[in-house]
N, C-alpha and C positions, 0 to 999 in steps of 0.2 A: 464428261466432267470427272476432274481428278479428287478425290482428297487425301490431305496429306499433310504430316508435320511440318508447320516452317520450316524454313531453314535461316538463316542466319541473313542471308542476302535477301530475301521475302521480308526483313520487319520495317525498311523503310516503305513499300506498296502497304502494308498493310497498317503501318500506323497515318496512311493518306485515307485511309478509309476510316479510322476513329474518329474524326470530330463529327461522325455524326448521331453518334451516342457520348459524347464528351462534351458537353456545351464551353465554348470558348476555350478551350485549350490548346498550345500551338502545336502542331505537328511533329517539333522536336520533342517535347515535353513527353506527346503520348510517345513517340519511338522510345524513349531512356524507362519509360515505363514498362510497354513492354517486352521489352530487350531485355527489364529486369527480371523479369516473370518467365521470357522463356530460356533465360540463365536457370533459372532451377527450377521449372517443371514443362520441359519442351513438349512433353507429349499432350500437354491441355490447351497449345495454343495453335489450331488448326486451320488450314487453308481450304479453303475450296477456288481451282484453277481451271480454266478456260482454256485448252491449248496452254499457253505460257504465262496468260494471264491470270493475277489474283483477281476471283470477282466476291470473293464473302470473307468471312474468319468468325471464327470464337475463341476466345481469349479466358485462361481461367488462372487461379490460385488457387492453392491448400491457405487456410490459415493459419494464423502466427501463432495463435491460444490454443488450437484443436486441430492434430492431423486427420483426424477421423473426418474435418467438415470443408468443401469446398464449396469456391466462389468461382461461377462464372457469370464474367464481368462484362463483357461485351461477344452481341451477336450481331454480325453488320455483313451485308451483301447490299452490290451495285445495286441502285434503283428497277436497272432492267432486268435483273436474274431474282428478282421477287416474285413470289407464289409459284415456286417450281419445288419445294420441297428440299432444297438445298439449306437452308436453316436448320429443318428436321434433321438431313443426315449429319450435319455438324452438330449438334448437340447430341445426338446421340453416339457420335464417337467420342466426343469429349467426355460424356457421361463414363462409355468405359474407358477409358483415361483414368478417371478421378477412382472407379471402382480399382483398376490395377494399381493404384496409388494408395492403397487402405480406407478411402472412403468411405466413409456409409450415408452418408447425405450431402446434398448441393445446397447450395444456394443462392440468389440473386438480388439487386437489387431494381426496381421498375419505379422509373418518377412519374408523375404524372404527362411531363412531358413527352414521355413512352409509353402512351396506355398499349400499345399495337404488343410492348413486347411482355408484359403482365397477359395478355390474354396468349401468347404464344406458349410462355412457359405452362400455365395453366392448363392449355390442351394437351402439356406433355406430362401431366402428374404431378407439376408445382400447385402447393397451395401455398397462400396467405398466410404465414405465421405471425404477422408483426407488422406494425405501420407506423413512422416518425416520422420529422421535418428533418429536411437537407439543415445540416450546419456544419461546414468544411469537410463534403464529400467529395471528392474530388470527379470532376466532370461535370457535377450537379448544381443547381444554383442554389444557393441559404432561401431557407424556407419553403421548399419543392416539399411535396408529400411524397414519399417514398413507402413503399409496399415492401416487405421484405419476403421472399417465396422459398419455399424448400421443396429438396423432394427426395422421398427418402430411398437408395440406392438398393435395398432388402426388399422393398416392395415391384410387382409387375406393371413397366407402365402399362397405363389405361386402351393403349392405342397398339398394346403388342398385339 
C-alpha cells in the first residue's frame, strides 16, 4: 500500500469515492470542491493506493476564521479495504499535515448517519466538544445531529 499526496489527475477517482460521506451530492459538485481544497492545502488531502488504484482518501482544510484550527472533512476507503488500518495511517499523516501547517488542533464533523466515523475519530484522541442540527451543511441533511470532535495536536495521541 502506497500513501501519498493527490495529485491533480487522482481528484476525479477520488471525488467517485465522496458520496459516501456526502449525502446526495453529485460527483461533479464534490470534485470542484475538492479541487478547491487541494488548490491551497495539497498536502491534507491524501490518498491511499493499491498498485494504481485509489482505494481510501482523507480530505482536510485550515479554516477561514482560525489558522491555528483544521477540518478534516472526509475519511473514505473502498468497502473491501476496511478494518486493515488504512483509515488510521491516513489520518495520522493528515494530522502531521495540519501540524506542518501551524495547527494546533483538528477537527471534525460526525452525523448521526456516521456513528462508525464519531467512534473512529474517538479511538484517535477526538473528543466531543459540541453538538448541533445539520442546517445547510453541505453533504449532510437539515436536521441530522452532528457531533462536533477535536483533538488537540499538543497533546500524545492515546494509541502512540
Amino acid at each position: 500500500m502506497e500513501f501519498r499526496w493527490l495529485a491533480a489527475s487522482d481528484l476525479a477517482h477520488a471525488a467517485a469515492l465522496l458520496p459516501a460521506t456526502n449525502a446526495g451530492l453529485p460527483t461533479d459538485e464534490l470534485e470542484r470542491d475538492l479541487r478547491s481544497a487541494w488548490t491551497r492545502w495539497p498536502s491534507l488531502q491524501i490518498g491511499a493506493f493499491d498498485g494504481p488504484m485509489l482505494v481510501g482518501l482523507i480530505a482536510g482544510r485550515i479554516d477561514a476564521r482560525d489558522e491555528t484550527l483544521g477540518w478534516s472533512d472526509d475519511t473514505v476507503l473502498r468497502p473491501e479495504y476496511r478494518r486493515r488500518g488504512l483509515g488510521t495511517s491516513l489520518l495520522y499523516r493528515q494530522l502531521d499535515a495540519f501540524r506542518a501547517l501551524g495547527c494546533t488542533r483538528v477537527r471534525g464533523l460526525s452525523p448521526d448517519s456516521h456513528l462508525s466515523e464519531l467512534q473512529f475519530f474517538e479511538r484517535h484522541g477526538f473528543r466531543v466538544v459540541g453538538e448541533t442540527l445539520a442546517h445547510g451543511v453541505w453533504g449532510v441533511r437539515d436536521g441530522e445531529r452532528l457531533r462536533i470532535t477535536e483533538r488537540r495536536l499538543d497533546l500524545p495521541s492515546p494509541n502512540a
